[in-house]
C-alpha positions in Angstrom: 112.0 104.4 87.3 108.3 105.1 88.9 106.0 105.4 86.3 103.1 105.8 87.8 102.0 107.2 91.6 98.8 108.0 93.3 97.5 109.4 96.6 94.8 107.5 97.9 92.8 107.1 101.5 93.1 103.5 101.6 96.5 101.1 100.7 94.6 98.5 98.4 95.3 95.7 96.2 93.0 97.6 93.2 94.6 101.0 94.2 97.7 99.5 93.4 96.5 97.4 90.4 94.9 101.0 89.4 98.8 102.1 89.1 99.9 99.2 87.2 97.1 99.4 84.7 98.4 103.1 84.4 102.4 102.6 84.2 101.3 99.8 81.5 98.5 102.2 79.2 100.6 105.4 79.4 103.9 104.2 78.8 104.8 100.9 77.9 102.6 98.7 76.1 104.5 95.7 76.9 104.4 92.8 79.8 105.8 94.4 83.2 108.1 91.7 83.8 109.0 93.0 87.6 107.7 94.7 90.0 109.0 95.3 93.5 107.0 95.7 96.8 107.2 95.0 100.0 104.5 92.1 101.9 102.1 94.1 102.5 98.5 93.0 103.0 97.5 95.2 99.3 100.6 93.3 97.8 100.7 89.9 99.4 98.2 87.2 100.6 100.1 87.3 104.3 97.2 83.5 105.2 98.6 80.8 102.9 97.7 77.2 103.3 99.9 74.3 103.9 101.3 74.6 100.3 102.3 78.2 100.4 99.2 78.8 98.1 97.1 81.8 98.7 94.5 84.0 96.5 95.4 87.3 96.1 93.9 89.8 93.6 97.5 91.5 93.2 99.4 88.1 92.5 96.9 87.2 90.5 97.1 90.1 88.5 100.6 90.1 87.9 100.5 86.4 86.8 98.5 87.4 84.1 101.4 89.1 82.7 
Protein backbone atom coordinates (compact mmCIF):
# COMPACT_ATOMS: atom_id res chain seq x y z
CA UNK A 1 0.00 0.00 0.00
CA UNK A 2 1.85 3.56 -0.85
CA UNK A 3 0.57 5.99 1.34
CA UNK A 4 2.36 8.74 0.63
CA UNK A 5 4.42 9.98 -2.80
CA UNK A 6 6.21 13.14 -3.86
CA UNK A 7 8.05 14.56 -6.80
CA UNK A 8 11.07 16.23 -5.84
CA UNK A 9 14.44 17.61 -7.64
CA UNK A 10 16.70 15.93 -5.35
CA UNK A 11 16.53 12.04 -3.83
CA UNK A 12 17.15 12.93 -0.06
CA UNK A 13 17.14 11.40 3.25
CA UNK A 14 14.52 14.45 4.56
CA UNK A 15 12.59 14.27 1.18
CA UNK A 16 11.94 10.86 2.08
CA UNK A 17 11.61 11.45 5.87
CA UNK A 18 9.13 14.34 4.50
CA UNK A 19 6.98 11.21 3.12
CA UNK A 20 7.08 9.19 6.14
CA UNK A 21 6.11 12.12 8.46
CA UNK A 22 3.10 12.31 5.87
CA UNK A 23 1.97 8.47 5.46
CA UNK A 24 2.25 8.60 9.43
CA UNK A 25 -0.03 12.31 10.08
CA UNK A 26 -2.58 11.54 7.34
CA UNK A 27 -3.29 8.12 7.88
CA UNK A 28 -2.10 6.09 10.55
CA UNK A 29 -1.26 7.44 13.81
CA UNK A 30 0.60 4.49 14.77
CA UNK A 31 4.48 3.26 14.76
CA UNK A 32 5.40 2.33 10.98
CA UNK A 33 6.86 -0.89 11.85
CA UNK A 34 8.36 -1.57 8.15
CA UNK A 35 9.42 0.08 5.51
CA UNK A 36 11.09 -1.12 2.37
CA UNK A 37 13.79 0.58 0.22
CA UNK A 38 16.46 -0.11 -1.58
CA UNK A 39 20.47 1.12 -0.44
CA UNK A 40 20.37 4.06 -1.66
CA UNK A 41 22.56 6.88 -0.44
CA UNK A 42 18.90 9.01 0.88
CA UNK A 43 18.08 5.49 2.55
CA UNK A 44 21.36 3.93 3.67
CA UNK A 45 24.72 5.16 5.20
CA UNK A 46 26.56 3.16 2.12
CA UNK A 47 30.62 4.35 4.71
CA UNK A 48 30.25 2.22 7.85
CA UNK A 49 33.10 1.65 10.14
CA UNK A 50 34.64 -1.54 11.19
CA UNK A 51 31.48 -2.47 13.23
CA UNK A 52 28.91 -2.04 10.51
CA UNK A 53 27.92 1.30 12.39
CA UNK A 54 27.08 4.29 10.42
CA UNK A 55 24.98 7.74 11.08
CA UNK A 56 22.35 8.19 8.95
CA UNK A 57 19.49 10.70 9.34
CA UNK A 58 17.00 8.06 7.66
CA UNK A 59 17.98 5.05 10.06
CA UNK A 60 17.94 7.16 12.58
CA UNK A 61 14.69 8.22 12.01
CA UNK A 62 13.11 5.06 11.74
CA UNK A 63 14.74 3.86 15.02
CA UNK A 64 12.82 6.32 16.66
CA UNK A 65 9.81 4.39 15.86
Amino acid sequence: MILAAGEFDNATAENSIKLLDEAYNKYLHIAIKEVITDHSSQFYANKRNEKGEAKHSFEEYCKQG
